[in-house]
C-alpha positions in Angstrom: 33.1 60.2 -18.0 36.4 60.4 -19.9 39.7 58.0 -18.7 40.9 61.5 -17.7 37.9 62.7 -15.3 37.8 59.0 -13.4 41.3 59.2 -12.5 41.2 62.8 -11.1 37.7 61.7 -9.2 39.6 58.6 -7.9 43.3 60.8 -6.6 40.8 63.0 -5.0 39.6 60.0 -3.0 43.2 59.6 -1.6 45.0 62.3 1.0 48.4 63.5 -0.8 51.2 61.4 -0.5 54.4 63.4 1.3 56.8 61.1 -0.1 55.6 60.1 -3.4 55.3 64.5 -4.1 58.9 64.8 -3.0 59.8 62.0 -6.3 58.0 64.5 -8.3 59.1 67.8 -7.5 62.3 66.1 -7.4 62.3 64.7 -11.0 60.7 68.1 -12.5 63.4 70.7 -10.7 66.2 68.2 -12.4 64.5 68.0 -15.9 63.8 64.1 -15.6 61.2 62.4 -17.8 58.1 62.6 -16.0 56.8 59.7 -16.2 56.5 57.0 -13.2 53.6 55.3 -12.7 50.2 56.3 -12.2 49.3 57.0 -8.1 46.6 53.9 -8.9 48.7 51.8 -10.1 51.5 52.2 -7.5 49.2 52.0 -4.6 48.3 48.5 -7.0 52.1 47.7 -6.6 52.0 48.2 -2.8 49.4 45.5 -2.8 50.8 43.4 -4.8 53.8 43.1 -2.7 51.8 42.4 0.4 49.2 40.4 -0.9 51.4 37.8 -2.4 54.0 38.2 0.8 57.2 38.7 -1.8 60.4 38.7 -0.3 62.6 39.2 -3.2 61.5 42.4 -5.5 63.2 43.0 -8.6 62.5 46.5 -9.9 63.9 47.3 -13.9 64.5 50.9 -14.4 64.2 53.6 -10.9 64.0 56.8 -12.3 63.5 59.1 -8.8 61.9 56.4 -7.0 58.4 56.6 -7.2 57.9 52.5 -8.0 60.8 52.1 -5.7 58.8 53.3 -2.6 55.6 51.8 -3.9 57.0 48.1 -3.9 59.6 48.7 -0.7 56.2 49.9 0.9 55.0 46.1 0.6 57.7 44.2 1.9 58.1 43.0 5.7 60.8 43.4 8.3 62.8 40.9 6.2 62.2 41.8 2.8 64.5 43.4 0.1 64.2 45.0 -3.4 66.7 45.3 -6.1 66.6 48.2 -8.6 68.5 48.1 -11.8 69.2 51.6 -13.0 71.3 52.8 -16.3 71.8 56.5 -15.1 74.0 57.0 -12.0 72.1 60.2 -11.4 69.3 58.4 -11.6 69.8 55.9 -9.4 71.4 58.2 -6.7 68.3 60.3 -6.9 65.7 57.5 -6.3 68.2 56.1 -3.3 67.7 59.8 -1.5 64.4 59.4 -2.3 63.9 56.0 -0.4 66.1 57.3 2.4 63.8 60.4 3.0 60.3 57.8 3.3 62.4 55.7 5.5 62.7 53.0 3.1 66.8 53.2 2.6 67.7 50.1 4.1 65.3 48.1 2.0 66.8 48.5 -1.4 70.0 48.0 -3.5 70.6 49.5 -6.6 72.3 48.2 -9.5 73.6 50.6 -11.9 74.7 49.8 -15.7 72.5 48.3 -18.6 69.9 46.3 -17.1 70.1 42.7 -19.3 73.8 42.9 -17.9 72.7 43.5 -14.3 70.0 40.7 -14.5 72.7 38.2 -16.2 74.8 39.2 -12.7 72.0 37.9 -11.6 71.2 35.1 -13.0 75.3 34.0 -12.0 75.0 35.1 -8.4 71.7 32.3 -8.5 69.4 35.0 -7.2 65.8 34.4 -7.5 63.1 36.8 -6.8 59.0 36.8 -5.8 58.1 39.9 -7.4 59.3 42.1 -10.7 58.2 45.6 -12.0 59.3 46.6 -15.3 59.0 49.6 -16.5 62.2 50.8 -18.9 63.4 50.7 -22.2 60.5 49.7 -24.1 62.9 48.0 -26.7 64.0 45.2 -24.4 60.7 44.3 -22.5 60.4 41.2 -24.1 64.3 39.8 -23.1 63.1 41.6 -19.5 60.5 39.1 -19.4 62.7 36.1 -20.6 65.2 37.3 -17.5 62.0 37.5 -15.5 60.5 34.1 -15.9 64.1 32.8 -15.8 64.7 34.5 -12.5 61.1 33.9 -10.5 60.4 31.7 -7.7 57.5 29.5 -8.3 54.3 31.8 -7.9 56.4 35.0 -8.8 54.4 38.0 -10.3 55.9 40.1 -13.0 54.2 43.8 -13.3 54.9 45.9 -16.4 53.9 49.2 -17.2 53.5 51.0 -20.2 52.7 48.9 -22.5 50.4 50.5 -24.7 53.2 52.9 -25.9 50.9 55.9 -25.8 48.6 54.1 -28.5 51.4 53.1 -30.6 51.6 49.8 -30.0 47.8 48.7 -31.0 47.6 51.1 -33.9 48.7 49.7 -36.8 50.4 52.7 -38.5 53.5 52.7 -35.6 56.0 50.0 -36.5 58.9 51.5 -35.1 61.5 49.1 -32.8 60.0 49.9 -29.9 56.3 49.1 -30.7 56.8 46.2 -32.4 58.9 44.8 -29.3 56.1 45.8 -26.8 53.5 43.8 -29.6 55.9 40.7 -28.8 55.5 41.1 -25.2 51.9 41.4 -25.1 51.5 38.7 -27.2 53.9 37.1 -24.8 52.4 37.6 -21.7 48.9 36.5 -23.0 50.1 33.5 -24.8 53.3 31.9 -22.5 51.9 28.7 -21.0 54.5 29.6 -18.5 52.4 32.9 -17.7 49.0 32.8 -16.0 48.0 37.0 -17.1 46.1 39.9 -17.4 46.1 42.9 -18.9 44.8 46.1 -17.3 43.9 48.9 -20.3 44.1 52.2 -18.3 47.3 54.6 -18.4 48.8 53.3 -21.1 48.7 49.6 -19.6 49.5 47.6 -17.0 50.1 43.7 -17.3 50.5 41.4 -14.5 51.6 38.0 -15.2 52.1 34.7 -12.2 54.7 32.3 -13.3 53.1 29.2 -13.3 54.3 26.5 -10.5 
């Protein structure tokens, strides 16, 4: 069984998920990069969030809000998640989004370049239990400096993508952005600050506990 055929066999374990089709029809009808994270793997964020009882989510790069509901799915009564978004459009998009599941009042964007955002951060002394990253590829590895920088003792960092589409573990592909992704994987499995794993399937998934 290809990757391919155990993924459709596993989504067709699952009923459809209202609000996670509305982030899709909404990103294909405005011409949006298609490419938040695999139904699995969000689900595995929404567990994530619960299971570890974070608080304080930090979420680099919304898109429409696919990851956005998955992790504001996890959080309590109390609980809170920050996006950091480049694109206004963007980040308006994913906010209706959240509104529409009912989410809205769990989240606060942040729109502009996100290693500006996080040093805003960083001044305002804001710490965080959880963080999903999943933007430029080219900054991962100062996403996970901000990350270890910014966690609470315990936090989880999540980042997808980091296979590159086979680019980064094929040695022929040296451009900027696979050799950064390199750095972070090397990173995430070699930081004695990092306890880590790596998960192989669509196009990667690490998750990473800051050591206490």
């Amino acid at each position: 069984m290809s990757e391919m055929d155990a993924e459709r066999y596993v989504e067709s374990l699952y009923a459809a998920d209202a609000d996670l089709s509305r982030v899709k029809e909404g990103i294909r009808a405005r011409n949006m990069p298609e490419i938040s994270i695999a139904p699995g793997y969000g689900r595995l964020l929404t567990l994530l969030v619960k299971m570890s009882g974070a608080k304080r989510v930090l979420e680099i790069g919304a898109l429409g809000g696919y990851s956005g509901i998955c992790l504001a799915r996890g959080l309590g009564e109390d609980g809170k998640l920050v996006s950091l978004e480049l694109n206004p459009e963007y980040a308006a998009l994913a906010k209706r989004h959240l509104i529409e599941a009912g989410l809205g009042d769990k989240v606060e964007y942040i729109v502009g370049e996100a290693l500006a955002g996080l040093e805003q951060l960083a001044r305002e002394g804001r710490t965080f239990d959880l963080f999903f990253i999943d933007a430029d590829k080219g900054n991962y590895p100062e996403y996970l400096e901000f990350a270890i920088r910014l966690g609470a003792p315990g936090a989880l960092i999540v980042a997808d993508n980091i296979f590159l589409r086979g680019k980064t573990y094929k040695a022929e592909h040296n451009g900027p952005s696979a050799q950064s992704l390199r750095r972070f994987n090397r990173m995430i499995a070699t930081d004695p600050r990092l306890e880590s794993t790596i998960l192989p399937g669509c196009d990667g998934l690490a998750i990473a506990r800051i050591r206490e």
